[in-house]
C-alpha positions in Angstrom: 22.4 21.9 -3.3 21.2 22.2 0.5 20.4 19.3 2.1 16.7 19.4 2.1 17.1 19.0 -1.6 19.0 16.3 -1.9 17.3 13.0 -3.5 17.4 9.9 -1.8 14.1 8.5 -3.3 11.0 9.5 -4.9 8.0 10.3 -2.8 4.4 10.4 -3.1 4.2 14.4 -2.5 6.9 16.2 -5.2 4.4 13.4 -7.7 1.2 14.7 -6.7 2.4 18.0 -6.8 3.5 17.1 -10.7 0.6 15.5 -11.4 -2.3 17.4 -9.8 -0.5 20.7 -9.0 -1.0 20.3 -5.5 -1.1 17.6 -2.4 -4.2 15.6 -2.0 -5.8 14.4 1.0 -6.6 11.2 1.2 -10.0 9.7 3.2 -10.2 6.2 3.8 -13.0 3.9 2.9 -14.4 0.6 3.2 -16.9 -1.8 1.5 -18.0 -4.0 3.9 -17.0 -7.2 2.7 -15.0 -10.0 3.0 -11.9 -10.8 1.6 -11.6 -14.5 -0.3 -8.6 -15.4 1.2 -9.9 -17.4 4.4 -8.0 -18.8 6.3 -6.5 -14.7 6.0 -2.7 -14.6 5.6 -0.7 -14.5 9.2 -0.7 -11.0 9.4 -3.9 -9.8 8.9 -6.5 -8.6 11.4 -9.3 -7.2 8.6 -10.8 -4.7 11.1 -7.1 -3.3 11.7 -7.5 -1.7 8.0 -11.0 0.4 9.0 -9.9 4.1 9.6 -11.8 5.1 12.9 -12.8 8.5 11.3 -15.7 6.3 9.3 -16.2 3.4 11.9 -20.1 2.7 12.4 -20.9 4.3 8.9 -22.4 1.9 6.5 -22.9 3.1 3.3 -19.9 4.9 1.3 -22.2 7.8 1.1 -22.6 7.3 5.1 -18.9 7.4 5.2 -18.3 10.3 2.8 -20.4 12.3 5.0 -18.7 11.3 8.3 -14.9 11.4 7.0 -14.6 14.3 4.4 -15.4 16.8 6.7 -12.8 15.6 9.1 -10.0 15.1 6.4 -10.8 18.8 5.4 -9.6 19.8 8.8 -6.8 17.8 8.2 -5.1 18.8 5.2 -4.1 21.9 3.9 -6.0 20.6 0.2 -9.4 21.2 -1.2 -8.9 17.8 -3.1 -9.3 14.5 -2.4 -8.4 10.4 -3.3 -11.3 8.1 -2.1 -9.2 4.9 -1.1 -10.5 2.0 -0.6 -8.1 0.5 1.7 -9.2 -2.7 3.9 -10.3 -6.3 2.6 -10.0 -6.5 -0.9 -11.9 -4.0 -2.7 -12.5 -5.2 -6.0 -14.2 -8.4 -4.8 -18.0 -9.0 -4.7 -21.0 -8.5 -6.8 -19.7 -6.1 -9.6 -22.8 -4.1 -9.7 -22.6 -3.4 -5.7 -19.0 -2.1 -6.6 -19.7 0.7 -9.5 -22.8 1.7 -7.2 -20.1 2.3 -4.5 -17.4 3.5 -6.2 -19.8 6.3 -8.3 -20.8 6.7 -4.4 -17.2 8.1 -3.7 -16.8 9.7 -7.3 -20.2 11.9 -6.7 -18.1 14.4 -4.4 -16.6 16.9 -6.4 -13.6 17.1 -4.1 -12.2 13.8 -5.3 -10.0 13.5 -7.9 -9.0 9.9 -7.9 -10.2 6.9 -6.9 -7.9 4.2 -5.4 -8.6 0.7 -4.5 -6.4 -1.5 -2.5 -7.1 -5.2 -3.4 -5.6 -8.4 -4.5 -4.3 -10.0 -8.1 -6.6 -13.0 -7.9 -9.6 -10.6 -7.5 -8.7 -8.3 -11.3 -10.5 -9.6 -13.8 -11.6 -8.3 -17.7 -15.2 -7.2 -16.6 -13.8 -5.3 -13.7 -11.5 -3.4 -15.1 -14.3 -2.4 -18.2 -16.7 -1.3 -15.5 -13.6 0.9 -13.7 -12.7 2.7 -16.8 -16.5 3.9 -17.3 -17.2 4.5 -13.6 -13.7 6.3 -13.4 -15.3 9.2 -15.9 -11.6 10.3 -16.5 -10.5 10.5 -13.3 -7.4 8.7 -12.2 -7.9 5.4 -10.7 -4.9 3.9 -8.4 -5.2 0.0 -8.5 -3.0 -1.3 -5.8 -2.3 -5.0 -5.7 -0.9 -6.6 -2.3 1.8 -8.9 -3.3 4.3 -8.3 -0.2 7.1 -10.8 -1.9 8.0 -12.5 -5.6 9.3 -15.8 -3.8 6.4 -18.0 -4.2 8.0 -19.9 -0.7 6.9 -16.8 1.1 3.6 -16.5 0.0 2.9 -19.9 0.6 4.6 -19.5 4.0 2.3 -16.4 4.3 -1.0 -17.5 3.6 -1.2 -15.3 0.5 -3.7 -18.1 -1.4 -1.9 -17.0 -4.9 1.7 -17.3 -6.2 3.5 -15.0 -8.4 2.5 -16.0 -11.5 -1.3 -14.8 -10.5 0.1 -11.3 -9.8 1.9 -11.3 -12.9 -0.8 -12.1 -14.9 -3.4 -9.3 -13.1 -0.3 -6.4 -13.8 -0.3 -8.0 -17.4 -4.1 -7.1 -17.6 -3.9 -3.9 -15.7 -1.5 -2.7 -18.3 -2.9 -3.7 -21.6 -6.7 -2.6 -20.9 -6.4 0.3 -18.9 -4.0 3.0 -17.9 -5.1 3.2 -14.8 -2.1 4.2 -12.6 -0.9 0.4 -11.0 0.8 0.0 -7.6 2.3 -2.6 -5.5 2.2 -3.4 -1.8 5.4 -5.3 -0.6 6.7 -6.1 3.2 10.2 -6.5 4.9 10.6 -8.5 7.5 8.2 -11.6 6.4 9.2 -15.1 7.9 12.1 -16.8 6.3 13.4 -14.4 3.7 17.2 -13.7 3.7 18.2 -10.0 2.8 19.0 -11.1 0.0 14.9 -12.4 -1.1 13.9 -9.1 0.1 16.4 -7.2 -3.0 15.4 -9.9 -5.6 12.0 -8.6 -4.6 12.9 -5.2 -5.2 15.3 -6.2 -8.3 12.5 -8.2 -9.7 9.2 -5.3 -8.9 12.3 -2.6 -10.9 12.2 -5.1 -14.0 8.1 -4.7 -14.6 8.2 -1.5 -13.5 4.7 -0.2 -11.7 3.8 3.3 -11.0 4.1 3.0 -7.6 5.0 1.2 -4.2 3.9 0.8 -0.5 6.5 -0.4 1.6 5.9 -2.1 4.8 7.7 -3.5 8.1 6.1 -6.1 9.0 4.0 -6.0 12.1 2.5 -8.0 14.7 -1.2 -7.2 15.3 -3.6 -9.0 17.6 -5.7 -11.2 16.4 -3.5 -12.7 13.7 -1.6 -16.0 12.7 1.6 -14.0 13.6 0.4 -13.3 16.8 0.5 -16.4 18.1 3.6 -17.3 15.9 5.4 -14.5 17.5 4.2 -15.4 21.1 5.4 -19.0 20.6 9.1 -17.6 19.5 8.8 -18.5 16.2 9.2 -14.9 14.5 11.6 -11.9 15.7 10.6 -8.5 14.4 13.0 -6.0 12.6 14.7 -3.7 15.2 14.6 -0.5 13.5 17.6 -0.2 12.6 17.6 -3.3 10.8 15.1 -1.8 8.5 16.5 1.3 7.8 19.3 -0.5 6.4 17.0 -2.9 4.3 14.6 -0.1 3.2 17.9 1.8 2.2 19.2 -1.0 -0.2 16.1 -2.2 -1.0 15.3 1.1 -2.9 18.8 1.3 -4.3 17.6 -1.5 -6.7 14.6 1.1 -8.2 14.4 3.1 -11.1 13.8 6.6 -9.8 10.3 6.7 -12.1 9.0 4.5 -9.0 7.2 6.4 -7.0 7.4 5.5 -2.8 3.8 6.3 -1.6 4.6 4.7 1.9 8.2 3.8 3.5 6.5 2.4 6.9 4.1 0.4 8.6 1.3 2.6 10.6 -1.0 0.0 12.7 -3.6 1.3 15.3 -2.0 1.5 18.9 -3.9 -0.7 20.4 -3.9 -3.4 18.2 0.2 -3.5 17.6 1.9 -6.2 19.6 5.6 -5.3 18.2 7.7 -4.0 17.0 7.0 -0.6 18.9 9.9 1.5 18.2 8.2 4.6 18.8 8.8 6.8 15.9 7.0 9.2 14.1 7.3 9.9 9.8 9.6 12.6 10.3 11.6 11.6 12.4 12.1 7.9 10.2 12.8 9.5 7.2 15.8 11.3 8.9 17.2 8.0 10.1 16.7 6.8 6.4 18.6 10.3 5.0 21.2 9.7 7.7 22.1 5.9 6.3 21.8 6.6 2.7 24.2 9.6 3.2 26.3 7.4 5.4 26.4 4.3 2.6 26.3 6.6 -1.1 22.7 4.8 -1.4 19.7 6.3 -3.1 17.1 5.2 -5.4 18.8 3.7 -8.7 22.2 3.9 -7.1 22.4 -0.1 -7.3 21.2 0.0 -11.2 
């Protein structure tokens, strides 16, 4: 086997291409509205979430207009996933979501719908009105969790413990099958390497369809900001989280999908850690470790 085909974990591509027969693009959205976690956890800055290809665009038909023309020019696809990405996007009146959402779903070039929010914000109602909205299309319900110890979300401003996520996965599963992901973070405040592969040990047991992975970041305008400025928090060097990433997958059944493997905050609103590299040239350090160490995804099962 050359080396471009070796395995070292699954990624969001070779399943898309299994799935849909081909990559899809991917245009950002937003609802407008706020998320119900105030104070917001330390390392949040909500307007750091708003892609600027639909900034000043109201409406998600205002949007659609603005940004599918320019994520046409940008990938090689004539398909499409209509993410709702910033604030938590299952939150609000429920009638003002499904008139948004069938908003996004109108366009014939999008194929799934995908909505980034939070486990205290699932509920039986929502996910009814999702699975008649959805009109068999696939819907990707991604929940932020970042971390399993209940000390770190506390620690994080999360405003839910573990046991709420546990119990919005529960209800994702039984009542829908509706494609469910998880966001989780490396790097947060306090955790040993060790809490960061329980986390990973613990996310392998219920087993979701997918995972973001993110190094933690310091943006402007956050909690961590001025944490970080006060010399209370020392980001990850990067090579740091190579070697955490690295193990940290190593504790996954291959069947997990990886959609993300890093952090990508605007430019002008990081603060650190800048380390000044771009996708490709990450996922070679990555290869280059797990070669190094005999580590790939479901070699520590």
């Amino acid at each position: 086997m050359s080396e471009h085909e070796k395995y070292y974990y699954s990624e969001i591509l070779p399943f898309m291409k299994e799935r849909y027969g081909k990559k899809l693009g991917k245009i950002g959205l937003t609802l407008h509205i706020p998320c119900p976690n105030e104070p917001p956890c330390i390392f949040c800055n909500r307007d750091s979430f708003i892609p600027q290809t639909i900034k000043g665009a109201v409406t998600v038909k205002e949007q659609m207009e603005q940004g599918l023309p320019y994520v046409k020019r940008k990938y090689p696809t004539d398909q499409f996933v209509a993410y709702f990405q910033d604030n938590t996007s299952t939150y609000g009146d429920i009638n003002y979501l499904k008139k948004s959402f069938r908003e996004a779903l109108s366009y014939p070039e999008i194929r799934v719908l995908a909505l980034s929010t939070r486990p205290d914000s699932i509920y039986p109602a929502l996910l009814e009105m999702l699975n008649r909205t959805a009109g068999g299309r696939d819907v990707w319900l991604e929940l932020g969790l970042q971390s399993v110890h209940d000390s770190t979300l506390k620690t994080i401003g999360r405003g839910h413990d573990y046991a709420c996520f546990l119990n919005a996965f529960k209800m994702i599963r039984e009542n829908t099958d509706f494609l469910a992901g998880v966001h989780l973070i490396i790097g947060l405040p306090c955790e040993t390497d060790e809490m960061v592969f329980e986390t990973f040990r613990e996310i392998n047991r219920i087993k979701p369809d997918y995972i973001k992975i993110h190094h933690l970041q310091v943006i402007k305008g956050t909690g961590l900001e001025k944490i970080f400025k006060n010399g209370g928090y020392e980001p990850l060097t990067l090579k740091k989280y190579i070697e955490l990433f690295s193990k940290a997958v190593s504790y996954l059944d291959r069947s997990i999908v990886i959609h993300r493997n890093l952090s990508r905050a605007h430019a002008d609103q990081l603060i650190a850690p800048k380390w000044g590299i771009i996708a490709e040239e990450f996922k070679e350090k990555v290869h280059e470790y797990m070669d190094k160490n005999g580590l790939y995804q479901g070699s520590s099962l």
